[in-house]
PDB file of N, CA, C and O in Angstrom:
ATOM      1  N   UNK A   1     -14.407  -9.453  27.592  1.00  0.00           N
ATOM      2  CA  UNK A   1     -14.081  -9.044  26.249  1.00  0.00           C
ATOM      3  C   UNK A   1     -13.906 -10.311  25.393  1.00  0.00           C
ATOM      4  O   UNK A   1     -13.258 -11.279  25.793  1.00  0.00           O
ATOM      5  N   UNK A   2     -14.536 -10.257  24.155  1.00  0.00           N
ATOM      6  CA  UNK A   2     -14.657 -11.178  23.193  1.00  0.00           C
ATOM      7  C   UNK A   2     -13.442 -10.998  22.867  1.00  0.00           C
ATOM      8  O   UNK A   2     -12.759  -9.974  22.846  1.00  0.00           O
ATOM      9  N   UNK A   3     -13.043 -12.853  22.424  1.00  0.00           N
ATOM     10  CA  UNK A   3     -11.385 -12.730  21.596  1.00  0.00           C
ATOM     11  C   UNK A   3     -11.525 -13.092  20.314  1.00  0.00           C
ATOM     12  O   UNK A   3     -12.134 -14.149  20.144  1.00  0.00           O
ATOM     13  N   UNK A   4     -11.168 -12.565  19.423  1.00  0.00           N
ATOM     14  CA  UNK A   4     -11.624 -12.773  18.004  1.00  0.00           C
ATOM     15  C   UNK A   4      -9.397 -13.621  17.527  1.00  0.00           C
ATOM     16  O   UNK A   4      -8.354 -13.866  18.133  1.00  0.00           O
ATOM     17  N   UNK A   5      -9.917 -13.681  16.230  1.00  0.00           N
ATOM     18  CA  UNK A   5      -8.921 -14.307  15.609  1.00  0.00           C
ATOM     19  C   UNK A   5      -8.813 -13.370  14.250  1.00  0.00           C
ATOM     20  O   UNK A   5      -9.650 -12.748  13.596  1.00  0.00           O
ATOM     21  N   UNK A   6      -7.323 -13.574  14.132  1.00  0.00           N
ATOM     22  CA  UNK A   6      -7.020 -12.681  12.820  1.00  0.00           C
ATOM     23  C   UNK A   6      -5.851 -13.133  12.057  1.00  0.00           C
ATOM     24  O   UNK A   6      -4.730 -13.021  12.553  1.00  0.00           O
ATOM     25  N   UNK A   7      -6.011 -13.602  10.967  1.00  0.00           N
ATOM     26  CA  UNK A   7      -4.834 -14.245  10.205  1.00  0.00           C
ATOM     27  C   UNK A   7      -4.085 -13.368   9.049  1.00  0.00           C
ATOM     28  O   UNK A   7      -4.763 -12.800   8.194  1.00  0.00           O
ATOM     29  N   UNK A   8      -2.973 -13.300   9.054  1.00  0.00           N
ATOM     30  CA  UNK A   8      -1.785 -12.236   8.251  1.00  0.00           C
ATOM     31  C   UNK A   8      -1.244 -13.350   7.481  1.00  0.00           C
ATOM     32  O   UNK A   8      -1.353 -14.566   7.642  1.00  0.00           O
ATOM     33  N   UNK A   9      -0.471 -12.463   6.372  1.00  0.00           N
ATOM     34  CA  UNK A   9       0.650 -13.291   5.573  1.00  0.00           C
ATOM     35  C   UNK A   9       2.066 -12.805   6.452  1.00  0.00           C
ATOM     36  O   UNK A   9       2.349 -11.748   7.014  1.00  0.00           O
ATOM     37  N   UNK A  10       2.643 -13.820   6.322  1.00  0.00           N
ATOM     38  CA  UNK A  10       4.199 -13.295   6.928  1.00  0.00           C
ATOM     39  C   UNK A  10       5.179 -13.917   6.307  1.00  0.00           C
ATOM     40  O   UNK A  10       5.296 -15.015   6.851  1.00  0.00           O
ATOM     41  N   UNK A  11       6.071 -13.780   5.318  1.00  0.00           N
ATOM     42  CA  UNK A  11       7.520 -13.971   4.921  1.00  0.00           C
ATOM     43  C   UNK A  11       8.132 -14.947   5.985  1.00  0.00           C
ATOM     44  O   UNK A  11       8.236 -14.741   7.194  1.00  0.00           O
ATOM     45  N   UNK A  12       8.522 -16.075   5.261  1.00  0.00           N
ATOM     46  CA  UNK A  12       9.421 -17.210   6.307  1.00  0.00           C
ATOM     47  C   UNK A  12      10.211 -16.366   6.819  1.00  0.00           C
ATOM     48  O   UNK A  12       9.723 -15.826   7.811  1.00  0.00           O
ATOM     49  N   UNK A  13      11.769 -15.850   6.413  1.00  0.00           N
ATOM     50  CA  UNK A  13      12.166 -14.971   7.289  1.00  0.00           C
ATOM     51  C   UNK A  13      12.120 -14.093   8.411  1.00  0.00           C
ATOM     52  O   UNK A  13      12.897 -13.810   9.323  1.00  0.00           O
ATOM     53  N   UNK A  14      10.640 -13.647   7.968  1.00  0.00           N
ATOM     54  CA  UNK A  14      10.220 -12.423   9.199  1.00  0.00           C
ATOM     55  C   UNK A  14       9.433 -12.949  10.178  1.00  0.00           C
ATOM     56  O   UNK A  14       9.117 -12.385  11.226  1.00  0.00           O
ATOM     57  N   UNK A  15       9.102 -14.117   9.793  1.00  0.00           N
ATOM     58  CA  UNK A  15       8.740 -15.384  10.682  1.00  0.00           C
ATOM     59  C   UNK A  15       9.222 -16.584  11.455  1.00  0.00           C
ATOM     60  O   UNK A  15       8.724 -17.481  12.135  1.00  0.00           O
ATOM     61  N   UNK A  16      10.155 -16.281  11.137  1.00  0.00           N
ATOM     62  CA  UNK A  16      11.664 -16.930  11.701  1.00  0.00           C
ATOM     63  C   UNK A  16      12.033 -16.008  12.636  1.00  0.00           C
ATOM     64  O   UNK A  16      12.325 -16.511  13.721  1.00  0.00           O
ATOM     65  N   UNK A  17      12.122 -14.701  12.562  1.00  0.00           N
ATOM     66  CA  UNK A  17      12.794 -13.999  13.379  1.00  0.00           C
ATOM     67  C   UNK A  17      11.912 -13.740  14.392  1.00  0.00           C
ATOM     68  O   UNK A  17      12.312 -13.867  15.549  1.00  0.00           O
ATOM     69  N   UNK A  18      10.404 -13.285  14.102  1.00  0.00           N
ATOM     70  CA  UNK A  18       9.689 -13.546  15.530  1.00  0.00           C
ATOM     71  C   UNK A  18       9.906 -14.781  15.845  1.00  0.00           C
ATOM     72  O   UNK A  18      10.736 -14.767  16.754  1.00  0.00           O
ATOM     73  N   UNK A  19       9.663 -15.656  15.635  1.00  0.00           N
ATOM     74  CA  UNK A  19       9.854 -16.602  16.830  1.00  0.00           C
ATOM     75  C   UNK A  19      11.570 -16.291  17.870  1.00  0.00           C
ATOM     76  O   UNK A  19      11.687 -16.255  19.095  1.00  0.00           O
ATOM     77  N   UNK A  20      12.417 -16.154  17.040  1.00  0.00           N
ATOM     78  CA  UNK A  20      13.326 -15.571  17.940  1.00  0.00           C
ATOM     79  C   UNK A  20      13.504 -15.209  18.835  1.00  0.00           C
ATOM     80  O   UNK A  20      14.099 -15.683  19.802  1.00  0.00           O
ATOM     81  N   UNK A  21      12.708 -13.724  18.567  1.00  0.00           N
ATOM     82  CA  UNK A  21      12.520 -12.794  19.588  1.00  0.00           C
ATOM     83  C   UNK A  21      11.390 -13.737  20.360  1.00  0.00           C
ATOM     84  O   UNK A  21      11.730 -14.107  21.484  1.00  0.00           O
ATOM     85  N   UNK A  22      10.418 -14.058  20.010  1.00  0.00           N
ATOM     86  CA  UNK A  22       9.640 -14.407  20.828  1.00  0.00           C
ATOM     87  C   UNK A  22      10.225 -15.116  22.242  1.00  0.00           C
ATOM     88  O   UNK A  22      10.112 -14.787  23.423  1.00  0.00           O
ATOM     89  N   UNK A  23      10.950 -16.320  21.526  1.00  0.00           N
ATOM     90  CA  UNK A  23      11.315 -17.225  22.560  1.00  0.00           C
ATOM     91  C   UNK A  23      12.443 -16.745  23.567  1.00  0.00           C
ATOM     92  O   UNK A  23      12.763 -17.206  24.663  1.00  0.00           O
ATOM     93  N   UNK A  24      13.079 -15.383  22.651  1.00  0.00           N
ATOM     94  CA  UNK A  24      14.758 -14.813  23.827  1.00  0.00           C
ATOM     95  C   UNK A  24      13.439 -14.070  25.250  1.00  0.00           C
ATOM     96  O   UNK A  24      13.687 -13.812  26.428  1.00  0.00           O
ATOM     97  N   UNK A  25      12.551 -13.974  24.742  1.00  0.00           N
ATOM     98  CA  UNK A  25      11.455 -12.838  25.737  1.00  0.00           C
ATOM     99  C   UNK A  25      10.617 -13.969  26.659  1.00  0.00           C
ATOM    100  O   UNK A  25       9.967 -13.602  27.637  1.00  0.00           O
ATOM    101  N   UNK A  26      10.697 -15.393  26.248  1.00  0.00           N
ATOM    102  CA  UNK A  26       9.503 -16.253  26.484  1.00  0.00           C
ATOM    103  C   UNK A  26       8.310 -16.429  26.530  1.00  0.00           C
ATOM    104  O   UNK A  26       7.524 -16.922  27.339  1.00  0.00           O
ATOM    105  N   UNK A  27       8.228 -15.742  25.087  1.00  0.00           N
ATOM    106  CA  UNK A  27       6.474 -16.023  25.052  1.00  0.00           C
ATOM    107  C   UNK A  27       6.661 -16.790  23.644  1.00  0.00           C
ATOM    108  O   UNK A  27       7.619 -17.025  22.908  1.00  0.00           O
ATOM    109  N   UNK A  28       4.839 -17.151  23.626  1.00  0.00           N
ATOM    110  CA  UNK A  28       4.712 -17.400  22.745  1.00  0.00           C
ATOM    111  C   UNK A  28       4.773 -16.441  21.490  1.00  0.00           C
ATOM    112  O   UNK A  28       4.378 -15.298  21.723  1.00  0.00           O
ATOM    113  N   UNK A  29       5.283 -16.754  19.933  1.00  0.00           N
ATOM    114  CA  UNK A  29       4.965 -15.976  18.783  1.00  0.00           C
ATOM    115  C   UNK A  29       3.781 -15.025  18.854  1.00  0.00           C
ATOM    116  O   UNK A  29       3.842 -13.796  18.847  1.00  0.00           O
ATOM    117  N   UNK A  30       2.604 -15.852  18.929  1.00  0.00           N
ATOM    118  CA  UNK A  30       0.916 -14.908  19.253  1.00  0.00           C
ATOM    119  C   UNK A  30       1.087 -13.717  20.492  1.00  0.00           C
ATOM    120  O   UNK A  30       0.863 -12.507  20.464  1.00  0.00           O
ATOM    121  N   UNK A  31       1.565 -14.578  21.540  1.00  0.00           N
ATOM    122  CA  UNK A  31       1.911 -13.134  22.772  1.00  0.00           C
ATOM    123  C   UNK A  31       2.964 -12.249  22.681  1.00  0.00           C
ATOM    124  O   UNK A  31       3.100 -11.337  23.497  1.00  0.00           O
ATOM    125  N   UNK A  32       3.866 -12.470  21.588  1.00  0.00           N
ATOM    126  CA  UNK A  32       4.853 -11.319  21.220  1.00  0.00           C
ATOM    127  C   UNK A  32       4.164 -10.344  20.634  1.00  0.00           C
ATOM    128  O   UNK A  32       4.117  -9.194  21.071  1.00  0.00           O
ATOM    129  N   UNK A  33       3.273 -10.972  19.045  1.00  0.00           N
ATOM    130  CA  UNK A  33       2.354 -10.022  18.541  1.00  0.00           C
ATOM    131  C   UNK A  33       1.528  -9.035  19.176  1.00  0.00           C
ATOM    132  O   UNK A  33       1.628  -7.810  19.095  1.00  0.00           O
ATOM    133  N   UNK A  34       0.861  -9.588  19.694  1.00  0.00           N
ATOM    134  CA  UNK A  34      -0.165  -8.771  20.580  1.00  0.00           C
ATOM    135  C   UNK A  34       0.252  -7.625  21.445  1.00  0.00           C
ATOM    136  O   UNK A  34      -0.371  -6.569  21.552  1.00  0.00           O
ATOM    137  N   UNK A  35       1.838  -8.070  22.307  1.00  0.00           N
ATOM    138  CA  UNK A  35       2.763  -7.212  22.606  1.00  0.00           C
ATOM    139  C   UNK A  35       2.767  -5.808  21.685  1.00  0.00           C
ATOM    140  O   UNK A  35       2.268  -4.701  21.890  1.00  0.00           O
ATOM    141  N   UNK A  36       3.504  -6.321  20.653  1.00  0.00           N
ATOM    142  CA  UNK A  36       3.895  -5.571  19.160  1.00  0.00           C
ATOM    143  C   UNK A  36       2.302  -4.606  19.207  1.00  0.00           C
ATOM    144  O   UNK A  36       2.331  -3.443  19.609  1.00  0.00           O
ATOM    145  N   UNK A  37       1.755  -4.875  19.018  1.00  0.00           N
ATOM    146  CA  UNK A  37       0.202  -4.355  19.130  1.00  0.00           C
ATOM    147  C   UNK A  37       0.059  -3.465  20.040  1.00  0.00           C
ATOM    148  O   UNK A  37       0.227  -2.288  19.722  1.00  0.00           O
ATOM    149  N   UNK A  38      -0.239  -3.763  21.204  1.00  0.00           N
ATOM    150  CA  UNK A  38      -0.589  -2.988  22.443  1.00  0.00           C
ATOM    151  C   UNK A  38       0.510  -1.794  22.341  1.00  0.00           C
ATOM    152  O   UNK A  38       0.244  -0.606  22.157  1.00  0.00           O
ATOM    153  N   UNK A  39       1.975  -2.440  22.523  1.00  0.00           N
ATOM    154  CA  UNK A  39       2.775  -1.092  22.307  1.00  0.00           C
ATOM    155  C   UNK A  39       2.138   0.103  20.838  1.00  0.00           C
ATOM    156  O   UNK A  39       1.517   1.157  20.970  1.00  0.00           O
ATOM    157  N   UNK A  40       2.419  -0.320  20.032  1.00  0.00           N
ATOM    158  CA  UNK A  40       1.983   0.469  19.026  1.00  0.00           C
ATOM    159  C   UNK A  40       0.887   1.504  19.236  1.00  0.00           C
ATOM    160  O   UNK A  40       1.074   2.717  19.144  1.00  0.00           O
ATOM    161  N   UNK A  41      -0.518   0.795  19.587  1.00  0.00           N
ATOM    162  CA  UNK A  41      -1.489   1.364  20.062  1.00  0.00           C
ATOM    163  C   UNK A  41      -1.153   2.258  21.055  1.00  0.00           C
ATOM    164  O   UNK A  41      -1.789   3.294  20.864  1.00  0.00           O
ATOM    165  N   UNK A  42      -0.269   2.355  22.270  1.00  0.00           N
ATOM    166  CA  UNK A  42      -0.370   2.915  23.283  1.00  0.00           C
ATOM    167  C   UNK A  42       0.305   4.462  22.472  1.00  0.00           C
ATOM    168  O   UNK A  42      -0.280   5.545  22.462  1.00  0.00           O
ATOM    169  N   UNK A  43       2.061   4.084  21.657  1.00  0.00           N
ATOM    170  CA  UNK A  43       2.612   5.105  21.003  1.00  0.00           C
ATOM    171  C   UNK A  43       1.729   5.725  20.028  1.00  0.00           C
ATOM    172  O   UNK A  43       2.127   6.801  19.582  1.00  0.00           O
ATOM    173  N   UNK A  44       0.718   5.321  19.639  1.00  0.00           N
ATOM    174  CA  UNK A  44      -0.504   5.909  18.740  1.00  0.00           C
ATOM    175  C   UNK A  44      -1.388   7.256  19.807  1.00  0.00           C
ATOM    176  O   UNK A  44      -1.433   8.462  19.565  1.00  0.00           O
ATOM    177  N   UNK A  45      -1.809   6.744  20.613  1.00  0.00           N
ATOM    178  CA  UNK A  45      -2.561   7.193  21.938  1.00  0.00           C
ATOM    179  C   UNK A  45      -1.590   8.020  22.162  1.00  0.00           C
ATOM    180  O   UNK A  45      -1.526   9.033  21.465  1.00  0.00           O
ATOM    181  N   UNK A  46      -0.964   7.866  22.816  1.00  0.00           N
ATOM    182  CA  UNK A  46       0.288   8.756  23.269  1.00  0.00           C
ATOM    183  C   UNK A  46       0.747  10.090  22.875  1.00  0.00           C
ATOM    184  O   UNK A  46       1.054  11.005  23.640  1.00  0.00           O
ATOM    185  N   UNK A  47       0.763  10.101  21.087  1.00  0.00           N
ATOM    186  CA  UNK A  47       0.683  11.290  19.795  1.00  0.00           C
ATOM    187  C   UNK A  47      -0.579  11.628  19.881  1.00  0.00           C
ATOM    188  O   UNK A  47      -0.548  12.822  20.178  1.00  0.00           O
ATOM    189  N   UNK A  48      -1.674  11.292  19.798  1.00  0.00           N
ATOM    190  CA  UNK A  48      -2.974  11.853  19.415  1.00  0.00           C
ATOM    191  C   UNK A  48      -4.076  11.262  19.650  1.00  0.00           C
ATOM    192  O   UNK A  48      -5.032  10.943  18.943  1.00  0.00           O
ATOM    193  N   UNK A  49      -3.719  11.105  21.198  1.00  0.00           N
ATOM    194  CA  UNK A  49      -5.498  10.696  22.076  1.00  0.00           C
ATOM    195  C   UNK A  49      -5.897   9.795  21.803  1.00  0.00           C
ATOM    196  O   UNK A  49      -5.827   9.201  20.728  1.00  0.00           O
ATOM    197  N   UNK A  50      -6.587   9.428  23.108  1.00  0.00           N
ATOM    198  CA  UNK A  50      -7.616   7.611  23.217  1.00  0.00           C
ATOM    199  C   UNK A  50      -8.193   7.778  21.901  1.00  0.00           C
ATOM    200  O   UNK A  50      -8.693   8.743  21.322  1.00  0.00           O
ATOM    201  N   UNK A  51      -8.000   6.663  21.613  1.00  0.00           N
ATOM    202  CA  UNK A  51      -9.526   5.865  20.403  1.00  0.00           C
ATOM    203  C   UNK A  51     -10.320   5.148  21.107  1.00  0.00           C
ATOM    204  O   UNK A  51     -10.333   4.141  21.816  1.00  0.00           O
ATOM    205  N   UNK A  52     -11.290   6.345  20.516  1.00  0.00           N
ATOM    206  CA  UNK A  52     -12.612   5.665  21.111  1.00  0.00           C
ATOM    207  C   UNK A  52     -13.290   4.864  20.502  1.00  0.00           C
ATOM    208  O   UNK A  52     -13.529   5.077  19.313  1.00  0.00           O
ATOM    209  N   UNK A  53     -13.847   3.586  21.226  1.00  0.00           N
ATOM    210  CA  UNK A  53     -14.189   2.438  19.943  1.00  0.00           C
ATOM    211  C   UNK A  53     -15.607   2.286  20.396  1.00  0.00           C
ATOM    212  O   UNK A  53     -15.843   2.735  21.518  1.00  0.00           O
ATOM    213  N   UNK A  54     -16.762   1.648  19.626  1.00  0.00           N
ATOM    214  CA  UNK A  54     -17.642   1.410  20.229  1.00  0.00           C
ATOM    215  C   UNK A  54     -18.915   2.540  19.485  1.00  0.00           C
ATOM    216  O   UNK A  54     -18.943   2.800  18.282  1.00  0.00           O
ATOM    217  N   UNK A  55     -19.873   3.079  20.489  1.00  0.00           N
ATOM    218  CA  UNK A  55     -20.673   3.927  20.114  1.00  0.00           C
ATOM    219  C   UNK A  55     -19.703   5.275  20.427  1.00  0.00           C
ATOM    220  O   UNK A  55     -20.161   6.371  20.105  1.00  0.00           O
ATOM    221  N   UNK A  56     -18.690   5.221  20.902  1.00  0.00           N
ATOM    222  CA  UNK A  56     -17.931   6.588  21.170  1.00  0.00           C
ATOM    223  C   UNK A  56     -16.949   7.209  19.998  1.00  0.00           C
ATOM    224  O   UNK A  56     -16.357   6.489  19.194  1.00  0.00           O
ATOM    225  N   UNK A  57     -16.882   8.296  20.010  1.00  0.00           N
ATOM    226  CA  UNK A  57     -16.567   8.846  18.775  1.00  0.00           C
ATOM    227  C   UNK A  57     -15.211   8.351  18.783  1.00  0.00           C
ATOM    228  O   UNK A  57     -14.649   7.974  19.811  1.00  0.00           O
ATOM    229  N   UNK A  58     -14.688   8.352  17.640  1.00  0.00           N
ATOM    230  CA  UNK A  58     -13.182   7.626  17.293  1.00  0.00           C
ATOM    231  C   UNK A  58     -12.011   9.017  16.534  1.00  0.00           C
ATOM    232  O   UNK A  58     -11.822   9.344  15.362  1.00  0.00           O
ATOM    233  N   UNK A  59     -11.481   9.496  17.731  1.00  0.00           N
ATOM    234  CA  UNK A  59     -10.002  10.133  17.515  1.00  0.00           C
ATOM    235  C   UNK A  59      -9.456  10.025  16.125  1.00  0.00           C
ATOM    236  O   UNK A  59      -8.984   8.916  15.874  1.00  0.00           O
ATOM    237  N   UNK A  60      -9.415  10.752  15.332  1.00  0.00           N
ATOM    238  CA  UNK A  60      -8.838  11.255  13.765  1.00  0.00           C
ATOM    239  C   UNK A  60      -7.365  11.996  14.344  1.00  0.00           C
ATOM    240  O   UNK A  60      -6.584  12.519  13.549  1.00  0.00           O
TER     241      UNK A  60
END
């Protein structure tokens, strides 16, 4: 799997505080995100079925 890159705006504050969390968990900031991510996605999935990505139809 290809790894792509993706850049956000983030508020010093709310960027301050991930690193926080990041470091009480020991990861890096980027591997907290992605964390943050995957969970989300899964609680997404979870309510209303795989997304299908690709040539496969994609879950509404």
């Amino acid at each position: 799997m290809a790894k792509k890159s993706l850049s956000i705006r983030i508020d010093d504050e709310m960027l301050d505080k991930l690193h926080v969390v990041a470091d009480y968990e020991g990861r890096s900031a980027n591997s907290q995100i992605l964390i943050l991510i995957r969970d989300c996605i899964e609680a997404y999935e979870a309510r209303h079925g795989e997304i299908k990505i690709g040539n496969q139809k994609k879950n509404q």
